[in-house]
TIKOLVO-39335 format. One record per residue (C-alpha): y, z, x; residue number from 1; chain. Coordinates in Angstrom, 2 decimals. Layout:
BEGIN
<yy->Y zz->Z xx->X lumvex->NUM miza->A>
...
//
This chain:
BEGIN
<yy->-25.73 zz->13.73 xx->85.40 lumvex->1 miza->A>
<yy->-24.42 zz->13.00 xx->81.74 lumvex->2 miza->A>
<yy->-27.89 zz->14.27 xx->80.14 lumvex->3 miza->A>
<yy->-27.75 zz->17.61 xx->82.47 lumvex->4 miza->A>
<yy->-23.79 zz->18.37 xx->81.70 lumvex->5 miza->A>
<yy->-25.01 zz->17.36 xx->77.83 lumvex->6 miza->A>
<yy->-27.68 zz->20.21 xx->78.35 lumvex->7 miza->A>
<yy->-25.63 zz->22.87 xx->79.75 lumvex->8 miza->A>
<yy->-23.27 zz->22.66 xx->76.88 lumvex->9 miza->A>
<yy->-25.72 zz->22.71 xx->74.30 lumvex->10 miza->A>
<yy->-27.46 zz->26.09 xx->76.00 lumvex->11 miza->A>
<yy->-23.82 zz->27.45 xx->75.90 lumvex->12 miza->A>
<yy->-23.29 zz->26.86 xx->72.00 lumvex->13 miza->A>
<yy->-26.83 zz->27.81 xx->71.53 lumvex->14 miza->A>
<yy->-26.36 zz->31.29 xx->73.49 lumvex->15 miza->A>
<yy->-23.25 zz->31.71 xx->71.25 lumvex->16 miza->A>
<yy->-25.43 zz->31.14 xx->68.30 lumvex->17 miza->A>
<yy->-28.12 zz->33.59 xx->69.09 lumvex->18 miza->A>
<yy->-25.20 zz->36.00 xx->69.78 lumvex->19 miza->A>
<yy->-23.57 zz->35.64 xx->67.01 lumvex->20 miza->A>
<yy->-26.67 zz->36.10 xx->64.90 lumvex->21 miza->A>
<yy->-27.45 zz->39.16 xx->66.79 lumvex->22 miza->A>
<yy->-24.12 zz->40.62 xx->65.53 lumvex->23 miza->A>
<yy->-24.95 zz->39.91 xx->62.01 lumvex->24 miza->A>
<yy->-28.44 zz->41.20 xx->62.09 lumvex->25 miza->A>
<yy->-26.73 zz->44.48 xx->63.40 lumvex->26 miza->A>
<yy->-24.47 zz->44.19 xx->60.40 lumvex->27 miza->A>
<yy->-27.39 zz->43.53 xx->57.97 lumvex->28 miza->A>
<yy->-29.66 zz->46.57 xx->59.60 lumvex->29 miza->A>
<yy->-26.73 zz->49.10 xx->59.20 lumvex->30 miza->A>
<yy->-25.71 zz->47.91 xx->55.76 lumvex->31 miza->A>
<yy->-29.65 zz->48.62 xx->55.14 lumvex->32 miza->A>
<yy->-29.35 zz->52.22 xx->56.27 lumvex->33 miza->A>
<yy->-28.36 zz->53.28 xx->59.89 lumvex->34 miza->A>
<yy->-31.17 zz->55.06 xx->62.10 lumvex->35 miza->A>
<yy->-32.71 zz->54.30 xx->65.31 lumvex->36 miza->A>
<yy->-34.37 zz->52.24 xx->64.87 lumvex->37 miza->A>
<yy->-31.30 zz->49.59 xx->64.02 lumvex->38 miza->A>
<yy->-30.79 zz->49.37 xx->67.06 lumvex->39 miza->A>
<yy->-33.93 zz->47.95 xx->69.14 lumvex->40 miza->A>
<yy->-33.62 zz->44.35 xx->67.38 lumvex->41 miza->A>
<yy->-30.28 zz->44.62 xx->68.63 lumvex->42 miza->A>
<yy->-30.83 zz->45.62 xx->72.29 lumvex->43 miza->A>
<yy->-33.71 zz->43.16 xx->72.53 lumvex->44 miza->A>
<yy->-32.55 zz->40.06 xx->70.83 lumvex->45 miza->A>
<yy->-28.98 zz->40.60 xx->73.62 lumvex->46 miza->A>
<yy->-31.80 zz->40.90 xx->76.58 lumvex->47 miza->A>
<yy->-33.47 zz->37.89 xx->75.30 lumvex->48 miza->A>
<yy->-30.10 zz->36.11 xx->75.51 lumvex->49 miza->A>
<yy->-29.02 zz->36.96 xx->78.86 lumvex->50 miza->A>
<yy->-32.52 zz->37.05 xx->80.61 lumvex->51 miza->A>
<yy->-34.12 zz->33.77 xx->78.74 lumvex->52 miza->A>
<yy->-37.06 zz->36.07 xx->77.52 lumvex->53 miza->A>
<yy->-39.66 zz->34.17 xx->76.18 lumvex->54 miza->A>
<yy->-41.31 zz->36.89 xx->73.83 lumvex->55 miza->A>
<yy->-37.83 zz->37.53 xx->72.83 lumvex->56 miza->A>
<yy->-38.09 zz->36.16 xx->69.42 lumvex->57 miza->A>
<yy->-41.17 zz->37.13 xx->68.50 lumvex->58 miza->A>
<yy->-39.99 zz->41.02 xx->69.75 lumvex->59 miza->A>
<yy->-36.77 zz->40.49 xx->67.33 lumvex->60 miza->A>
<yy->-38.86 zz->39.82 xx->64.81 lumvex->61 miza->A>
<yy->-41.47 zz->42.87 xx->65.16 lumvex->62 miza->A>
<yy->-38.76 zz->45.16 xx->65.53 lumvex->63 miza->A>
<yy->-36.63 zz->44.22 xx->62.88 lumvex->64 miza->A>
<yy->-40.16 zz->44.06 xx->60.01 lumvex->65 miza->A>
<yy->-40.91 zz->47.45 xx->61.67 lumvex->66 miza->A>
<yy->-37.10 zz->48.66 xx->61.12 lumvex->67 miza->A>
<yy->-37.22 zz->47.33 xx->57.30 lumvex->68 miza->A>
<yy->-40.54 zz->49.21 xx->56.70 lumvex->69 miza->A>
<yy->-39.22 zz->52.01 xx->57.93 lumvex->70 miza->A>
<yy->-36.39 zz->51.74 xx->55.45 lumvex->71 miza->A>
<yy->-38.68 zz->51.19 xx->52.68 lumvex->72 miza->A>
<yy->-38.35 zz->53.64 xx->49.39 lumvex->73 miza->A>
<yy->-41.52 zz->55.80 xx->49.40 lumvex->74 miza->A>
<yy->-41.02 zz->56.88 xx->46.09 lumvex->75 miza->A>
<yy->-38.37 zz->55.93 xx->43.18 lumvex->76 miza->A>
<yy->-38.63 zz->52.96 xx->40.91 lumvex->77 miza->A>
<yy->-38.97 zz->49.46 xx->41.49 lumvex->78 miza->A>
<yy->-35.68 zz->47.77 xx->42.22 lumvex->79 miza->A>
<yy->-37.30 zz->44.30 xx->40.72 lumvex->80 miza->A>
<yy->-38.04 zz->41.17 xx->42.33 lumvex->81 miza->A>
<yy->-34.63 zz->40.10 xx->43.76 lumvex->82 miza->A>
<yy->-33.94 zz->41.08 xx->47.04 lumvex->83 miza->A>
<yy->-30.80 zz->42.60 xx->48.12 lumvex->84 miza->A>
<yy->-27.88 zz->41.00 xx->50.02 lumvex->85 miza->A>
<yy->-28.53 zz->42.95 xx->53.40 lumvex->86 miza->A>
<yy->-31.82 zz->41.27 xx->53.34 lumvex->87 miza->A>
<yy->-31.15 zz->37.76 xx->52.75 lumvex->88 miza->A>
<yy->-28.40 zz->37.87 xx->55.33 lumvex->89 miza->A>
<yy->-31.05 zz->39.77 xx->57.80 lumvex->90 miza->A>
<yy->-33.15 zz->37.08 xx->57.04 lumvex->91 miza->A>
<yy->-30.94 zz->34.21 xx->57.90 lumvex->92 miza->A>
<yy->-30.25 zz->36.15 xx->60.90 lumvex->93 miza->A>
<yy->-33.63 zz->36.53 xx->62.16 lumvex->94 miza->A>
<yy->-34.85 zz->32.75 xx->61.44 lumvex->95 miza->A>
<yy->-31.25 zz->31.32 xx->62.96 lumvex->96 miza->A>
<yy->-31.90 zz->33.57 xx->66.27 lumvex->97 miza->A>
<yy->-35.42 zz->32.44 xx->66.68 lumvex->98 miza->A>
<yy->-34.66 zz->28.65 xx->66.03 lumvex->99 miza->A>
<yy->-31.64 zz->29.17 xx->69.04 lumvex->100 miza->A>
<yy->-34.10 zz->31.36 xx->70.99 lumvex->101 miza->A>
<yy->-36.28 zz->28.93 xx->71.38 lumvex->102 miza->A>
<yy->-34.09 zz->25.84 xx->71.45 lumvex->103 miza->A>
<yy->-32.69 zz->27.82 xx->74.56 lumvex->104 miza->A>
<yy->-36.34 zz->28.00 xx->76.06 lumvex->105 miza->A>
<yy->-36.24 zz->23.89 xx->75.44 lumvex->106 miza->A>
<yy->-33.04 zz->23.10 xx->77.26 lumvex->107 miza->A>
<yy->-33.70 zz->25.38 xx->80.24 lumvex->108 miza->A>
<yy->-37.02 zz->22.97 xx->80.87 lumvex->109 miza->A>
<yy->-34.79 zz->19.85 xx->80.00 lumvex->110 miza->A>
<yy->-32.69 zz->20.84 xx->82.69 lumvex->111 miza->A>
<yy->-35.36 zz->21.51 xx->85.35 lumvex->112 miza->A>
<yy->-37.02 zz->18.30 xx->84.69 lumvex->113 miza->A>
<yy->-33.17 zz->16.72 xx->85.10 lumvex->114 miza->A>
<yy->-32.96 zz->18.17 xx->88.54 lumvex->115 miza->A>
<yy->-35.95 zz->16.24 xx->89.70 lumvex->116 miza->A>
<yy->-35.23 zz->13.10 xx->91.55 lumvex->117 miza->A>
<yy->-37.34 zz->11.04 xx->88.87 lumvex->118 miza->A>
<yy->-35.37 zz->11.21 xx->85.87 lumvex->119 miza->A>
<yy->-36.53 zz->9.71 xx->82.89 lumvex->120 miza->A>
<yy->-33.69 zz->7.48 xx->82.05 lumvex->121 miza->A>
<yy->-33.10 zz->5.72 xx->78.43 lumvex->122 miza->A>
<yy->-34.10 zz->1.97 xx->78.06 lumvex->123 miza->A>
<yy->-31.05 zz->0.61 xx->75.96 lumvex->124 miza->A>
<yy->-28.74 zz->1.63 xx->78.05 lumvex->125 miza->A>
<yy->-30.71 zz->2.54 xx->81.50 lumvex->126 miza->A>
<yy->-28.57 zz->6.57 xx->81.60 lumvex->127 miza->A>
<yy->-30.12 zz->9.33 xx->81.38 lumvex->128 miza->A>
<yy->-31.57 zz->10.20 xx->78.60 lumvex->129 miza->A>
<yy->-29.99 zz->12.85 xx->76.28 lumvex->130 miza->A>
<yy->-31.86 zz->16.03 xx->75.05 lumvex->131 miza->A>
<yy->-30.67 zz->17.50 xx->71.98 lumvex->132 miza->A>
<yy->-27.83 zz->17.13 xx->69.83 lumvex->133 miza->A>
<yy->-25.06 zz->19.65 xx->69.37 lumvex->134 miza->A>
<yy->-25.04 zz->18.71 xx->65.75 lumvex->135 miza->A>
<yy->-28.01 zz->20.63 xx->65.40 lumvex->136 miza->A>
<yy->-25.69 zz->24.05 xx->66.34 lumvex->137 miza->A>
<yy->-23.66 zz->23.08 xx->63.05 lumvex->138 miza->A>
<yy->-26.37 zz->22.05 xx->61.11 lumvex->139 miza->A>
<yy->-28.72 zz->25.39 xx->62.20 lumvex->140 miza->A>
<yy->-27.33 zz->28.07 xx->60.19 lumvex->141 miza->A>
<yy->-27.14 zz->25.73 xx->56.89 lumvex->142 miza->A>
<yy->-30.81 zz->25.01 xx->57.22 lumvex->143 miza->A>
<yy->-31.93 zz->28.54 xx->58.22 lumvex->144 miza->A>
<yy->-29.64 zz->29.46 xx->54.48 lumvex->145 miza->A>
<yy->-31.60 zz->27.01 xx->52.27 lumvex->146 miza->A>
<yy->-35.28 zz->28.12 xx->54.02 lumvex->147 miza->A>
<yy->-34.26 zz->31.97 xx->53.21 lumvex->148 miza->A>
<yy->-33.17 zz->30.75 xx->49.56 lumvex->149 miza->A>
<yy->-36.78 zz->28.78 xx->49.19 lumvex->150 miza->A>
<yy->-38.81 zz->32.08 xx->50.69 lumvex->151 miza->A>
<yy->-36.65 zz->34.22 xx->47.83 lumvex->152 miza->A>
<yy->-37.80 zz->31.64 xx->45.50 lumvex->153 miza->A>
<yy->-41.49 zz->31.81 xx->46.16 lumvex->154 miza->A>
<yy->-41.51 zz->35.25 xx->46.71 lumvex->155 miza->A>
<yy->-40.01 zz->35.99 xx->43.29 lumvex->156 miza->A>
<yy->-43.08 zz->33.54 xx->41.98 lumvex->157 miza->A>
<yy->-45.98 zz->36.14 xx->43.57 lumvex->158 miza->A>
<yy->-47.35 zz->38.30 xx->41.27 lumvex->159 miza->A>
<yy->-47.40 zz->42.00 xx->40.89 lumvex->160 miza->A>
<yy->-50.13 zz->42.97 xx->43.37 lumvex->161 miza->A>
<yy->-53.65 zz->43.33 xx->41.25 lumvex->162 miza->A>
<yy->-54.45 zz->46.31 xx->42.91 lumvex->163 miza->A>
<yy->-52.89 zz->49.90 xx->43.40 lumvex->164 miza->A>
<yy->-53.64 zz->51.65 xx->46.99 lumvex->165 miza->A>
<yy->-50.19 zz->53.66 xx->46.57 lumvex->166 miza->A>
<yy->-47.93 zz->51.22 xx->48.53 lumvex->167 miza->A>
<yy->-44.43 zz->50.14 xx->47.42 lumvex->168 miza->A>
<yy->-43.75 zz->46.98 xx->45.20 lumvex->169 miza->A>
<yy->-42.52 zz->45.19 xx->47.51 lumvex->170 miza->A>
<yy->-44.96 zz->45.93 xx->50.99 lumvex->171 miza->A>
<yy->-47.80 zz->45.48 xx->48.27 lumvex->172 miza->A>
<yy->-46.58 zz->41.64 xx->47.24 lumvex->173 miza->A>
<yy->-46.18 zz->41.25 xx->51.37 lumvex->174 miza->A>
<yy->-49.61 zz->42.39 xx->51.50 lumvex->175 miza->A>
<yy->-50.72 zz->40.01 xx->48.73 lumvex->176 miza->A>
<yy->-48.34 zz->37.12 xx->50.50 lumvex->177 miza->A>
<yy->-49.73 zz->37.66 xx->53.95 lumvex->178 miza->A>
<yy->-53.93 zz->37.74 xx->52.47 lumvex->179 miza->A>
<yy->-53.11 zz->34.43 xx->50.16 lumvex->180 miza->A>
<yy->-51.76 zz->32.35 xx->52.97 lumvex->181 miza->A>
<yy->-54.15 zz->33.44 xx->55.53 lumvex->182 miza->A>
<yy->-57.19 zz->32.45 xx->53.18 lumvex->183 miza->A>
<yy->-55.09 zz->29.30 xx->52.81 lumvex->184 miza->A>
<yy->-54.93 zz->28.53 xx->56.47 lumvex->185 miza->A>
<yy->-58.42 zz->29.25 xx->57.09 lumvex->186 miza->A>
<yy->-59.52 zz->26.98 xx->53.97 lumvex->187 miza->A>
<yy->-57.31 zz->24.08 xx->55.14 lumvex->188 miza->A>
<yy->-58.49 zz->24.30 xx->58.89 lumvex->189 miza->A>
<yy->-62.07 zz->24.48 xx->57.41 lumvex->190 miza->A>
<yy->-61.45 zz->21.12 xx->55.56 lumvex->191 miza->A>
<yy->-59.34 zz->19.64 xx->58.26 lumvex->192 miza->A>
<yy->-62.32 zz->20.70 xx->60.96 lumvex->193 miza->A>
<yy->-64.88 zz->19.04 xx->58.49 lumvex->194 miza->A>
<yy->-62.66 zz->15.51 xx->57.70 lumvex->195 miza->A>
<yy->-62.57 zz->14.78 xx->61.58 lumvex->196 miza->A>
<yy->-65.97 zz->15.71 xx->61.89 lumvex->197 miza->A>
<yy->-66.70 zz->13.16 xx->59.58 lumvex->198 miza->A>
<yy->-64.31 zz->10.36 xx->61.35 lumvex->199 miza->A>
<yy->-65.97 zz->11.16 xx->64.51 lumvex->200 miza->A>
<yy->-68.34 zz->7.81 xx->65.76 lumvex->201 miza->A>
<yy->-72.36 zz->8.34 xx->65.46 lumvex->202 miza->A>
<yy->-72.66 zz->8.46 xx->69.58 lumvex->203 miza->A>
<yy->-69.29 zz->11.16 xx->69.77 lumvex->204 miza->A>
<yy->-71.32 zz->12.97 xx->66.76 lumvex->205 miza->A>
<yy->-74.33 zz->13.25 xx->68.55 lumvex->206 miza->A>
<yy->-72.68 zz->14.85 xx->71.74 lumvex->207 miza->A>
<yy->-71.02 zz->17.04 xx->69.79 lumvex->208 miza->A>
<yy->-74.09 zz->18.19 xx->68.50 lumvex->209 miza->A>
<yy->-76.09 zz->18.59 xx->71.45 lumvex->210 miza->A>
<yy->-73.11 zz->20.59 xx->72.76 lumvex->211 miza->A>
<yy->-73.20 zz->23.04 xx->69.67 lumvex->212 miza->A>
<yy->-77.05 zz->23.38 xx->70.11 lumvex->213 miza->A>
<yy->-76.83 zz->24.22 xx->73.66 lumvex->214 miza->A>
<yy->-73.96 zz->26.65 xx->73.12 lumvex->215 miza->A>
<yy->-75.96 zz->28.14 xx->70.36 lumvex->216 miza->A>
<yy->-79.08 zz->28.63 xx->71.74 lumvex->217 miza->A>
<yy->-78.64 zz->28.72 xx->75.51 lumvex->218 miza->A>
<yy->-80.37 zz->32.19 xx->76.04 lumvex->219 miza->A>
<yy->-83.08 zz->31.06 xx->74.13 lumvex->220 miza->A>
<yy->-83.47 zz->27.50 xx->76.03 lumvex->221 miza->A>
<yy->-83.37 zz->29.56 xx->79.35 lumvex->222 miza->A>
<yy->-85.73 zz->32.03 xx->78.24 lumvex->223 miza->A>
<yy->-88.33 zz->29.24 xx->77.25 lumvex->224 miza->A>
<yy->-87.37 zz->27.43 xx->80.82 lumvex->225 miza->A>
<yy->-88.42 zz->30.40 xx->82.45 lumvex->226 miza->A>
<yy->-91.63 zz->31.09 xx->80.66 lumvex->227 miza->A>
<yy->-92.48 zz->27.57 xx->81.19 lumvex->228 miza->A>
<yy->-91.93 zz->27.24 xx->84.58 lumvex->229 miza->A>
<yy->-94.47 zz->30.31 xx->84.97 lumvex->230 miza->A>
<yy->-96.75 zz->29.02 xx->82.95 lumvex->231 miza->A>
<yy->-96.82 zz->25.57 xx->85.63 lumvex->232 miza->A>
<yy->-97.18 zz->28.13 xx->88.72 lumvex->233 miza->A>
<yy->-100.10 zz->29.56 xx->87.22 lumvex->234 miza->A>
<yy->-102.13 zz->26.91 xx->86.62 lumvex->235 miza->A>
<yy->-101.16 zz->25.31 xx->90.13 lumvex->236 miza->A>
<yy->-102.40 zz->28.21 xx->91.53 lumvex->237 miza->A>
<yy->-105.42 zz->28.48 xx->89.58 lumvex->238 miza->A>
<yy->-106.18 zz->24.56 xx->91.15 lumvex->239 miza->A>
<yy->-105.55 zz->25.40 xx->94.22 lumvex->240 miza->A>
//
């Protein structure tokens, strides 16, 4: 029962977390510029805490980048590179709500599988075995802080975007941020596909293969079947 009562508190200082990073977002959103908007985050980052939502954090997060668009300048001049206080502490308010979120999502499992009669239990000292540590509460908010201070970091390091399609500065460089690392996820998958294509055995290779070539050109193999097996009626019939 220790790693279940070990669980429960962690979900409680996690839940206090998320709340408390709800609070701030608010905070960060209004300091921003209050509208309507503000307020969905808000409403659905408190559901996700009280209903265990598991599209909760991924909701926060598409509400509060649609929120911040909204806010954008149209027109005016650049502000620079820096970004402003409101946004760094959004920022560490989003990323420390997700991280919770989700740790949330983790326990709630942990404790299921608890409640089963087959517990997994720890070797050394044959109790339960622990899931979690509540250091990680304390030790959430400072990591979530240095991870906002790298992203400001490389984000000051993009480049003006090379071309001008009459978006701000700053949704421009996102723009430029979000087509540089997709191209760089799609080039490292490419080479990561092709290095364990080349540790694969001769015998695994050939399967593969034949598996590609019949995925590939299944209509066509079908198509010849067919014709083939008319072509064998017809002269059996012509014997006969």
């Amino acid at each position: 029962m220790r790693g279940k009562e070990s669980c429960e508190f962690e979900k409680r200082a996690y839940s206090l977390l998320a709340a408390g990073a709800v609070v701030v977002l608010f905070l960060g959103l209004m300091e921003r510029g209050p509208s309507v908007s503000v307020l969905i985050p808000v409403l659905v980052g408190a559901g996700g805490i009280s209903a265990r939502w598991r599209l909760a954090p991924l909701l926060v997060l598409a509400s509060v980048i649609l929120a911040c668009v909204e806010q954008l300048p149209t027109t005016g001049p650049d502000r620079g590179r820096s970004w402003e206080p409101a946004e760094l502490v959004i920022a560490v308010a989003v990323l420390v709500y997700m991280a919770a979120q989700y740790r949330l999502q983790a326990l709630e499992r942990a404790v299921r599988t608890a409640e089963r009669p087959a517990a997994p239990a720890n070797r050394a000292s044959g109790e339960p075995a622990e899931v979690g540590n509540i250091d990680e509460v304390a030790r959430l908010p400072l990591v979530a802080l240095v991870c906002v201070a790298a992203a400001q970091f490389l984000w000051d390091q993009l480049p003006t975007p090379w071309f001008s399609v009459g978006l701000p500065t700053d949704l421009g460089r996102l723009v430029a941020l979000i087509w540089g690392t997709t191209l760089g996820v799609l080039v490292l998958n490419g080479l990561t596909a092709y290095w364990a294509w080349r540790r694969l055995p001769p015998g695994e290779a050939v399967l593969w293969l034949q598996d590609v070539l019949w995925r590939e050109t299944r209509r066509e193999q079908r198509r010849i079947g067919l014709w083939l097996a008319w072509s064998r009626r017809r002269r059996e019939r012509r014997k006969t």
